[in-house]
C-alpha positions in Angstrom: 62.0 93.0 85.3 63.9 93.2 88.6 65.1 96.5 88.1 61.6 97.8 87.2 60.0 96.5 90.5 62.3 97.6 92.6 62.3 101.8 90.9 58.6 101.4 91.3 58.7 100.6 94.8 61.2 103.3 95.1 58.8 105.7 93.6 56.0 104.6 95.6 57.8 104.9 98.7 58.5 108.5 97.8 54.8 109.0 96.5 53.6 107.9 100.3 55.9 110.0 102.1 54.9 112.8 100.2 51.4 111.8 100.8 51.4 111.7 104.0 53.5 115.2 104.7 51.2 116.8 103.0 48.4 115.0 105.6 50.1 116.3 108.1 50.4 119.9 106.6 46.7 119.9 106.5 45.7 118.4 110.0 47.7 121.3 111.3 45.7 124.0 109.9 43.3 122.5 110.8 44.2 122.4 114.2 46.4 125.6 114.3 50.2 126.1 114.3 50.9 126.3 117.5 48.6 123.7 119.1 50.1 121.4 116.2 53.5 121.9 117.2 53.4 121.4 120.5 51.9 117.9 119.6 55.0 117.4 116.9 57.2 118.2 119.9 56.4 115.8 122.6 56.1 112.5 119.6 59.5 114.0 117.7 60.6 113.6 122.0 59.5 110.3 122.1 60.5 108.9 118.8 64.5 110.5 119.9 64.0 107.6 122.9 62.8 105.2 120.7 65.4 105.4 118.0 68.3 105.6 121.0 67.3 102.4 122.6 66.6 100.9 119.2 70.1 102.1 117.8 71.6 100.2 121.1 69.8 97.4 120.4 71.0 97.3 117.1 74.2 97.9 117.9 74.6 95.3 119.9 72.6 92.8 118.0 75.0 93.3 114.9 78.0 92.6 117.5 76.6 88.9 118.7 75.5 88.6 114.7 79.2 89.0 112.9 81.6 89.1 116.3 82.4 85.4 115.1 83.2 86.4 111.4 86.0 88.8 112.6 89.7 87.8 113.0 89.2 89.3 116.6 88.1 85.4 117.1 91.2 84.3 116.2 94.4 84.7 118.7 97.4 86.8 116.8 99.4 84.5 114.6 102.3 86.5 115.5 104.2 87.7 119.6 104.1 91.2 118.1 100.9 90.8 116.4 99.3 90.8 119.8 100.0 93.9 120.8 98.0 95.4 117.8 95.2 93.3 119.4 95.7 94.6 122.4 95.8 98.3 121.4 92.6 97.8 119.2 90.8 96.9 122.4 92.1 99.6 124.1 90.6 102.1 121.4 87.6 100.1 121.0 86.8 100.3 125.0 87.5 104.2 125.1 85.8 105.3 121.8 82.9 102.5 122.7 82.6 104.4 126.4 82.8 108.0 124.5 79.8 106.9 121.6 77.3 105.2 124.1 77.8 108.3 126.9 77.2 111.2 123.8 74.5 109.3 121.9 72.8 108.7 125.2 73.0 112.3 126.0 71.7 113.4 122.8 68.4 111.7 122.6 68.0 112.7 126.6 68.6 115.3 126.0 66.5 116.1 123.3 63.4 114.7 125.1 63.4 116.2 128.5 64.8 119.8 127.4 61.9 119.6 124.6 59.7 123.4 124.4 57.7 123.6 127.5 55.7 127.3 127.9 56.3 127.0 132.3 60.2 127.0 131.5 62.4 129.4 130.2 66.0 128.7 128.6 69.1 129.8 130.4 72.0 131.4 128.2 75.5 131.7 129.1 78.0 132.9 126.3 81.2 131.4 128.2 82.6 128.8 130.6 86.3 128.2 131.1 85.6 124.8 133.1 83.5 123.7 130.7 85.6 124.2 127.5 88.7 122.9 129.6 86.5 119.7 130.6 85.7 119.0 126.8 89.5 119.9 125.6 91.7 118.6 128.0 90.4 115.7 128.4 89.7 114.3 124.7 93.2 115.4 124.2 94.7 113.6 127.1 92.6 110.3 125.6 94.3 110.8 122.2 97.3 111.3 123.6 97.6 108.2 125.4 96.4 106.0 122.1 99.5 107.8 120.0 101.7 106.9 122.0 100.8 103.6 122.1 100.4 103.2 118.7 104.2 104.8 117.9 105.6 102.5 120.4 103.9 99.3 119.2 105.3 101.1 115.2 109.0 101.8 116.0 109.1 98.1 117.3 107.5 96.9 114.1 109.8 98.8 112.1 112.9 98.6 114.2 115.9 95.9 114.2 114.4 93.0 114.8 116.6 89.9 116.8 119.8 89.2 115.2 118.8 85.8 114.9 116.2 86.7 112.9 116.2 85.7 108.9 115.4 87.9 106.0 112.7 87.6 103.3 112.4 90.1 100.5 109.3 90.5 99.6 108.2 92.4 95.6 104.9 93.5 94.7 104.1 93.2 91.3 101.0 93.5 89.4 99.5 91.2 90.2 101.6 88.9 92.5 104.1 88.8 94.7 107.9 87.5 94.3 110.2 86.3 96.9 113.6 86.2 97.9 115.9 84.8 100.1 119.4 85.2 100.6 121.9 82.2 99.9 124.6 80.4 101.5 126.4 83.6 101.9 123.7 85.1 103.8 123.5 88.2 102.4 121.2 89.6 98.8 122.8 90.5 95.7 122.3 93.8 93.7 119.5 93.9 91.1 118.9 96.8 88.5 115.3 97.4 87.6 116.3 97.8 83.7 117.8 93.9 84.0 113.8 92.6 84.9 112.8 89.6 82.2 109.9 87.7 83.5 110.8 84.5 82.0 114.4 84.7 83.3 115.2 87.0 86.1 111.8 88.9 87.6 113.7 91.0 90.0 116.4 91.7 87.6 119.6 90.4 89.5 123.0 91.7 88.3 124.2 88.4 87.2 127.6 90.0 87.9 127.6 90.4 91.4 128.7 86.9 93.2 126.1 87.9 96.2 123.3 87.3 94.0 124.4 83.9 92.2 123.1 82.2 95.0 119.9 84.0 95.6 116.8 81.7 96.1 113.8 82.9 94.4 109.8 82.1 94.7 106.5 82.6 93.8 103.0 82.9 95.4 104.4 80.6 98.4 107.0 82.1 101.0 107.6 79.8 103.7 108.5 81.3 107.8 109.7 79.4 110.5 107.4 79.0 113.7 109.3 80.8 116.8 111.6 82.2 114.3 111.2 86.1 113.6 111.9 87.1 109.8 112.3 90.8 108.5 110.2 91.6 105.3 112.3 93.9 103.0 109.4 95.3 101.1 109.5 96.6 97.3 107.3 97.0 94.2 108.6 96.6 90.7 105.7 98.6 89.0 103.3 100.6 91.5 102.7 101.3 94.8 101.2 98.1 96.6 100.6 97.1 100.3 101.6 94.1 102.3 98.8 93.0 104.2 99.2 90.1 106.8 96.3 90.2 108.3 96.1 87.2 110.5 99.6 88.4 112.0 98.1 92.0 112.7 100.6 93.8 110.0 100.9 95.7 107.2 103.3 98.0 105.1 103.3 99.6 102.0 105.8 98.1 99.0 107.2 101.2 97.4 109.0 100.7 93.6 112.5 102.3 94.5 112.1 103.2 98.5 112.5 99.5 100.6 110.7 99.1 103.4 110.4 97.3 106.3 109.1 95.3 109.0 109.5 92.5 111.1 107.1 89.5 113.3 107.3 86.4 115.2 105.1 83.4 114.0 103.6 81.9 116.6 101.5 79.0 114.8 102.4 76.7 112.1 99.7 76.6 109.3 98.8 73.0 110.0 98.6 74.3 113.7 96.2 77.4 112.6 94.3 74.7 110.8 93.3 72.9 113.8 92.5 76.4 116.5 90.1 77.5 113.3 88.9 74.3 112.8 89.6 74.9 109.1 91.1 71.9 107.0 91.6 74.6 103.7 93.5 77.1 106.4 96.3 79.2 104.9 97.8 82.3 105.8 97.3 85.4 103.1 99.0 88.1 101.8 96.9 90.5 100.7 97.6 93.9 98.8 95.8 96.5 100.6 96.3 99.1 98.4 94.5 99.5 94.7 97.0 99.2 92.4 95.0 98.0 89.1 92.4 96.1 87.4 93.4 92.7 88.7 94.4 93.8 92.1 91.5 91.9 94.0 93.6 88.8 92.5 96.7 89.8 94.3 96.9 87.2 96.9 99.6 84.9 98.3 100.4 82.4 100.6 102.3 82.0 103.5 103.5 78.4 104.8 104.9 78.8 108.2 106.7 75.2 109.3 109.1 74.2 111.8 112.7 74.3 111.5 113.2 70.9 110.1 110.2 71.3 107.7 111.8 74.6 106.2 115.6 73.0 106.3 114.1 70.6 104.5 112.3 72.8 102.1 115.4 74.8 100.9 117.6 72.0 100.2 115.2 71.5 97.5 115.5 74.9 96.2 118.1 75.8 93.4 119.7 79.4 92.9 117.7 81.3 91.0 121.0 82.3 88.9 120.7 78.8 87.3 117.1 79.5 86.0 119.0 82.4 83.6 121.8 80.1 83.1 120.9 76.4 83.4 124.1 75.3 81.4 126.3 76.3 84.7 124.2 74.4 86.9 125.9 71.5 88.7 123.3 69.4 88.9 122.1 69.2 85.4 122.9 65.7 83.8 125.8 65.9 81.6 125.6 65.2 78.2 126.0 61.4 76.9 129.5 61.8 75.1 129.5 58.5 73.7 126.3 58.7 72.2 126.9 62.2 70.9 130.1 60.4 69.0 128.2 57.6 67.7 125.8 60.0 65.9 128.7 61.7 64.3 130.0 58.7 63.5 127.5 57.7 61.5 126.6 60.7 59.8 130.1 60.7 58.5 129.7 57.3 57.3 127.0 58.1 55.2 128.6 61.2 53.8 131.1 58.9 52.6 
C-alpha cells in the first residue's frame, strides 16, 4: 500500500508540473512572446538569488546539523594521523574559498547581466591575462595540495622508527588474521597452498624454525600506546582494504604483493573511551574495498594498551605452531603413566 501512495504522488507531481507549463505556455500567447519573456527573465533573475542564498544557507545548515557525527570531532588517534587532518583542512579551506567565490558569481552573475534592450553585449574572442589568471593559478593551488599529500604518503609508507614493532595483518573473506613475530623477532615463511583454516590460516611452512614461534590472532590485534607498529598488509583470497579510520589510514591488502604502512597510537582504547564519552568505544578495522557478499561484516578490532598491559597479554599467547601440533607443546599436561599401566593391567587380567 506504501509503494502505491507514494507512485501516485509521483504521478501527480508530474501531472501538476505538466499542468502548469502548459498554463504558462498559454498566458504567454496570450500576452505575446516577447513581452512574456522579458517577464520570465527578470523572475528566472530573481529565483538565481534566491536559490544562491538558499543553497548557502543550506549549506551551512547541514554543517552545524552532522559536523558533530564526523570523526573530524574526534582528535587523530595516531602522531601521523594528524597530519592527514591537517591536510584535509587545508583542502577543505581552499576548495571551500573556490565553491562559495564561483557559485556566488554564477547566480550574480546571471541576475545583473540578465537581457536588457538599453544594453548591448560586448564580445572578445581572446585574452592572454585572463586565460593565464584561470590556468596558472588553479594549477599552482593543485600543486601545493600534491605535494603535500606525497609528503604526508612517503612517510606513511616509509621506514618507520627502528623501535618500532611489526604486525602482519591478512585480509580474508571475511575477516582479518594477525601475526606477530616470536621470540626471534623475525616472521617465518608461509606458502599459500599449505592454508587449512582449522590448523594453519596463513599456511606457515612448518619447516622453517622462524615460523615455529609465530603468534597468531583473530578479530583482535592489540598496539602499544606511544609505540609505532608497521602493518605488513596481505590478502589470502581478493583484493581488500585496510581502513583505520579513527587513526586517519588506509591501504590496500593485495593477495601476493605485501604492503605497507606504519602509525603512532596516541590513545589507549580505555583512553578514547573517555575523550568520546563512549563506554562501548573500540577502535575498527574496516575493509574499504568490496570484496564480496559478506564484506559489510568485515570488521575488526583494535585494543591499543600500555606496555605492561600488552607484555602482559603475550605471555598468554602460545605459538601458533602448537595449534597444528599440540603433542609438541610444552605446556600440555603429560599423560598419567601410572594410570595408563593400571588399565593395561587389568585388561590383561581379564584376558587371562
Amino acid at each position: 500500500m506504501t509503494m502505491f501512495l507514494t507512485i501516485a504522488v509521483v504521478v501527480l507531481i508530474f501531472v501538476v508540473i505538466f499542468q502548469i507549463a502548459k498554463a504558462s505556455e498559454y498566458v504567454s500567447v496570450l500576452k505575446g512572446e516577447e513581452v512574456s519573456r522579458k517577464q520570465n527573465n527578470k523572475i528566472n533573475g530573481l529565483l538565481m538569488v534566491v536559490f544562491l542564498v538558499l543553497g548557502l544557507v543550506g549549506v551551512w545548515y547541514c554543517n552545524e546539523l552532522l559536523y558533530d557525527k564526523t570523526l573530524l570531532v574526534q582528535d587523530a588517534a595516531s602522531v601521523e594521523g594528524a597530519r592527514v587532518d591537517s591536510m584535509l583542512w587545508v583542502t577543505l579551506a581552499v576548495t571551500g574559498i573556490v565553491f562559495i567565490a564561483t557559485q556566488v558569481i554564477l547566480f550574480v552573475f546571471a541576475y545583473k547581466y540578465q537581457e536588457d534592450t538599453n544594453r548591448k553585449v560586448v564580445f572578445f574572442a581572446h585574452s592572454t591575462k585572463l586565460e593565464l589568471i584561470w590556468t596558472v593559478i588553479p594549477a599552482i593551488a593543485l600543486t601545493v595540495l600534491v605535494v603535500i599529500g606525497l609528503r604526508n604518503w612517503f612517510l606513511f609508507t616509509g621506514e618507520p622508527p627502528k623501535n618500532a614493532m611489526v604486525v602482519e595483518v591478512t585480509g580474508k573473506q571475511f575477516g582479518w588474521i594477525y601475526r606477530y613475530p616470536g621470540k626471534d623477532g623475525s616472521f617465518g615463511k608461509k606458502y599459500y597452498k599449505n592454508i587449512d583454516n582449522a590448523s594453519n590460516s596463513l599456511g606457515l611452512i612448518w619447516d622453517d624454525e622462524l615460523a615455529q614461534d609465530d603468534i597468531v590472532m583473530e578479530q583482535t590485534v592489540y598496539l602499544i600506546k606511544g609505540k609505532p607498529v608497521k602493518l605488513v598488509l596481505g590478502s589470502r583470497d581478493v583484493i581488500h582494504d585496510v581502513g583505520l579510520s579513527h587513526f586517519r589510514l588506509k591501504m590496500d591488502a593485495v593477495p601476493g604483493i605485501p604492503t605497507t604502512m606504519w602509525f603512532t597510537p596516541k590513545y589507549t582504547t580505555n583512553e578514547m573511551k573517555e575523550l568520546t564519552g563512549n563506554p562501548n568505544f573500540v577502535y575498527e578495522i574496516s575493509c574499504d574495498q568490496m570484496c564480496g557478499n559478506g564484506h559489510y561484516s568485515m570488521k575488526g578490532v583494535i585494543e591499543v594498551v600500555d606496555q605492561e598491559e600488552f607484555d602482559a597479554i603475550m605471555a598468554k599467547q602460545k605459538p601458533y605452531y602448537y595449534t597444528a601440533f599440540p603433542e609438541k607443546d610444552p605446556s600440555a599436561a603429560p599423560a598419567d603413566t601410572s594410570v595408563v599401566a593400571s588399565v593395561v593391567s587389568a585388561v590383561v587380567k581379564k584376558i587371562n
